[in-house]
C-alpha positions in Angstrom: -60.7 10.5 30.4 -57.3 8.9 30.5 -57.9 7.6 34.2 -61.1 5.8 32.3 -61.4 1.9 32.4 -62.3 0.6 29.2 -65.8 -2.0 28.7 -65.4 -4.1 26.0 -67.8 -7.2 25.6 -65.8 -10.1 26.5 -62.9 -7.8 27.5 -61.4 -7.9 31.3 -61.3 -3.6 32.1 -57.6 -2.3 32.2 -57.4 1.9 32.2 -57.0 3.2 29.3 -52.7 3.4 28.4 -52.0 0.8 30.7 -50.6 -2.7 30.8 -50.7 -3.6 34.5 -50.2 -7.6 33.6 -48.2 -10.1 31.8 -51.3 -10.8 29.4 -52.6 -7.3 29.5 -54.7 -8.2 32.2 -55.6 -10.9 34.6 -57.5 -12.9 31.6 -55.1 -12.5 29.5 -56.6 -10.9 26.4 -53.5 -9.5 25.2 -55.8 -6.4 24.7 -55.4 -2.8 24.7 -58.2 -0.1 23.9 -56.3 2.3 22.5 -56.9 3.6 18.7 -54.7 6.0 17.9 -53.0 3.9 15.9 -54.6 2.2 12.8 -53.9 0.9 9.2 -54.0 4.3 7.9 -51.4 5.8 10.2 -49.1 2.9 11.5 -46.5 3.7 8.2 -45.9 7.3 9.6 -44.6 5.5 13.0 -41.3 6.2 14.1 -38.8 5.3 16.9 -38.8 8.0 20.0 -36.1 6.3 22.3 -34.9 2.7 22.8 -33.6 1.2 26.0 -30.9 -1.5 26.5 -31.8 -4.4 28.9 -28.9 -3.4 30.8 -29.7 0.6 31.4 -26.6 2.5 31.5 -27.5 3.3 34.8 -27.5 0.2 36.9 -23.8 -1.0 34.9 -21.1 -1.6 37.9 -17.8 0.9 36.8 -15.4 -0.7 35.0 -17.7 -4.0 34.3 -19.1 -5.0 31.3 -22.8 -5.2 30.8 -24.8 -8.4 31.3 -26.4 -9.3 27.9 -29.4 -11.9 28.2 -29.0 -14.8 25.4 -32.9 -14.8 25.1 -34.3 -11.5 26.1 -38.0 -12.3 26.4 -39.9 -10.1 28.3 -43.2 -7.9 28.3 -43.0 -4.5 30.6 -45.7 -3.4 32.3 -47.3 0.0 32.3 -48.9 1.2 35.0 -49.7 4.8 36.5 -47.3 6.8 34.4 -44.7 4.2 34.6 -42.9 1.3 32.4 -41.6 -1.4 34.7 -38.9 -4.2 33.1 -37.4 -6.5 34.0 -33.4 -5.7 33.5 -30.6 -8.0 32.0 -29.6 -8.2 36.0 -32.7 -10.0 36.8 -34.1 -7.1 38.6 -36.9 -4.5 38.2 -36.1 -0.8 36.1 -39.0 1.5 36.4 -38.9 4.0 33.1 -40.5 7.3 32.0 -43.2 5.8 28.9 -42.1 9.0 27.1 -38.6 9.3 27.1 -37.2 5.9 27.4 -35.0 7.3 31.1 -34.6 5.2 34.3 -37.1 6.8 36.9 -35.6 4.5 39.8 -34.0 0.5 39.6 -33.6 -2.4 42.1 -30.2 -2.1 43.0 -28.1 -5.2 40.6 -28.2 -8.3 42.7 -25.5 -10.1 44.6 -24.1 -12.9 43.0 -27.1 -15.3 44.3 -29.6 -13.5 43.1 -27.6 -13.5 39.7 -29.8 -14.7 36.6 -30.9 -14.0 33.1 -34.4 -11.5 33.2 -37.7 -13.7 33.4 -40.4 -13.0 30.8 -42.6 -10.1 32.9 -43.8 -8.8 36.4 -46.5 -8.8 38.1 -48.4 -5.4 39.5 -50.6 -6.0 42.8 -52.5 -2.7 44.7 -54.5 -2.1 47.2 -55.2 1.4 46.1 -53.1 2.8 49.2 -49.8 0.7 48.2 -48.8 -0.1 45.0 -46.0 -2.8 44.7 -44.1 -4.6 41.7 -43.0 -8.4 42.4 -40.8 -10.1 40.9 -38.8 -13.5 40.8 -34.6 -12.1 40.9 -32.8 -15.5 40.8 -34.4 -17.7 43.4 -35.6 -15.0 45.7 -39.5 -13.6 45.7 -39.1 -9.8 46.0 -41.5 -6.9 46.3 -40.8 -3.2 44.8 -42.6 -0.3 45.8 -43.6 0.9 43.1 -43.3 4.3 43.4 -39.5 4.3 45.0 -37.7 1.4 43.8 -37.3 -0.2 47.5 -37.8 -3.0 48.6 -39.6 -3.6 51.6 -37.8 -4.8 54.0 -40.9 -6.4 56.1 -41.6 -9.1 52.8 -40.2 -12.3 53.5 -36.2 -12.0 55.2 -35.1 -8.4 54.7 -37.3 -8.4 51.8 -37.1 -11.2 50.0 -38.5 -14.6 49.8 -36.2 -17.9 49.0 -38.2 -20.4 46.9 -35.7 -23.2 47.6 -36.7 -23.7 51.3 -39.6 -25.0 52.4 -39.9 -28.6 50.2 -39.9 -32.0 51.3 -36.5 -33.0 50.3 -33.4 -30.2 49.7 -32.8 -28.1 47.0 -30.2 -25.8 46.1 -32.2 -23.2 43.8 -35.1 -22.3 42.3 -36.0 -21.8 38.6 -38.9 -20.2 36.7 -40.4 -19.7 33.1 -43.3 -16.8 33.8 -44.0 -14.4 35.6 -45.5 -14.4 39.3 -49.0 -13.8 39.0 -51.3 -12.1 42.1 -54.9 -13.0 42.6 -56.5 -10.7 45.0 -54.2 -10.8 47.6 -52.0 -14.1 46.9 -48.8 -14.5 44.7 -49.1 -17.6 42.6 -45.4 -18.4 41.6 -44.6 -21.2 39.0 -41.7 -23.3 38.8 -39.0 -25.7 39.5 -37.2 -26.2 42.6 -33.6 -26.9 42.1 -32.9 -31.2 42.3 -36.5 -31.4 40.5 -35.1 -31.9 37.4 -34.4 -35.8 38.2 -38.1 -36.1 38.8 -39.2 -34.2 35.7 -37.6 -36.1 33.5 
C-alpha cells in the first residue's frame, strides 16, 4: 500500500513516496524504496513541471524576484505535499504532481531577510504535523497543513537565535537544516560576533 513503511536491512523505515528529512530520514541514508524507475526505463524520463525558487506567487508587485547565488536545497515530501524552502528564506508547500503552490509562509520582513538554507525539517505527533524552519535568524514553525505559523511558538511565532548567549550578538547564521529528535529541535550554527572566535 502507498501508506506502507518500507523494511530494508540496515535501512531506517520512511513511507513509501516520501522524503520527510534532510537525509531521507533521521539516519540519513539518502534512501528511497521506490522502483519504478530503473536502468531500463530512466531514458524515457521527462520533465512534468519545474518551479522557480521564487514562485510567482509569493513575488511583491512591482518587485523583482529574489534569486539565491547558491540555491542548495533538498524539499521534503511528506503526506501528499512537497515543502521548500523559497528564495525568500521561507517555507512553499507544492502539489508533488503539478509543480503549483498549495499555501506559502508569507515573504519575511526585512529581518528575517536571507538567502534559502539547504532543507527543513518535518516533526509530528500524529495529531499535529508542523514544518520548521530557520528564516534569517528566527526559529519558526509551519503547520503543515495551512501554512501558518503558530503564534504560541516562541514570540508571536518565532524564535530569535541571537538572544540568549553569554556575550551580545546581533544575528544568527546557519549551514543545515534544523533537525528534531523526538520532541527537541537541534539547530546548528553561528551566533552573530562568533566569527572572531572561530577564526
Amino acid at each position: 500500500s502507498p501508506g506502507a513503511a518500507s523494511t530494508i536491512p540496515g535501512k531506517a523505515q520512511v513511507a513509501k513516496g516520501e522524503w520527510p528529512a534532510y537525509g531521507a530520514d533521521k539516519a540519513s541514508t539518502k534512501y528511497s524504496p521506490l522502483d519504478q524507475i530503473n536502468k531500463d526505463n530512466v531514458k524515457n524520463l521527462r520533465i512534468v513541471w519545474r518551479q522557480s525558487a521564487t514562485p510567482m506567487e509569493l513575488r511583491r508587485e512591482g518587485t523583482s524576484p529574489l534569486v539565491p547565488l547558491n540555491y542548495s536545497h533538498t524539499p521534503l515530501m511528506v503526506k501528499g505535499l512537497l515543502y521548500m524552502n523559497t528564495g525568500f528564506g521561507t517555507v512553499a508547500a507544492l502539489d508533488p504532481r503539478t509543480g503549483k503552490v498549495v499555501w506559502f509562509d508569507a515573504p519575511p520582513d526585512k529581518d528575517e531577510r536571507r538567502p534559502p538554507n539547504r532543507g527543513l525539517a518535518y516533526w509530528t505527533d500524529g495529531k499535529d504535523d508542523r514544518v520548521i524552519t530557520l528564516v534569517g535568524q528566527y526559529l519558526v514553525a509551519l503547520n503543515a497543513k495551512t501554512g501558518k505559523r503558530y503564534t504560541g511558538f516562541g514570540d508571536v511565532g518565532r524564535v530569535d537565535l541571537s538572544k540568549g548567549y553569554r556575550r551580545p550578538t546581533d544575528n544568527f547564521r546557519w549551514n543545515s537544516p534544523p533537525l528534531v529528535v523526538g520532541d527537541v529541535i537541534v539547530v546548528g550554527g553561528l551566533p552573530g560576533g562568533a566569527v572572531d572566535v572561530v577564526n
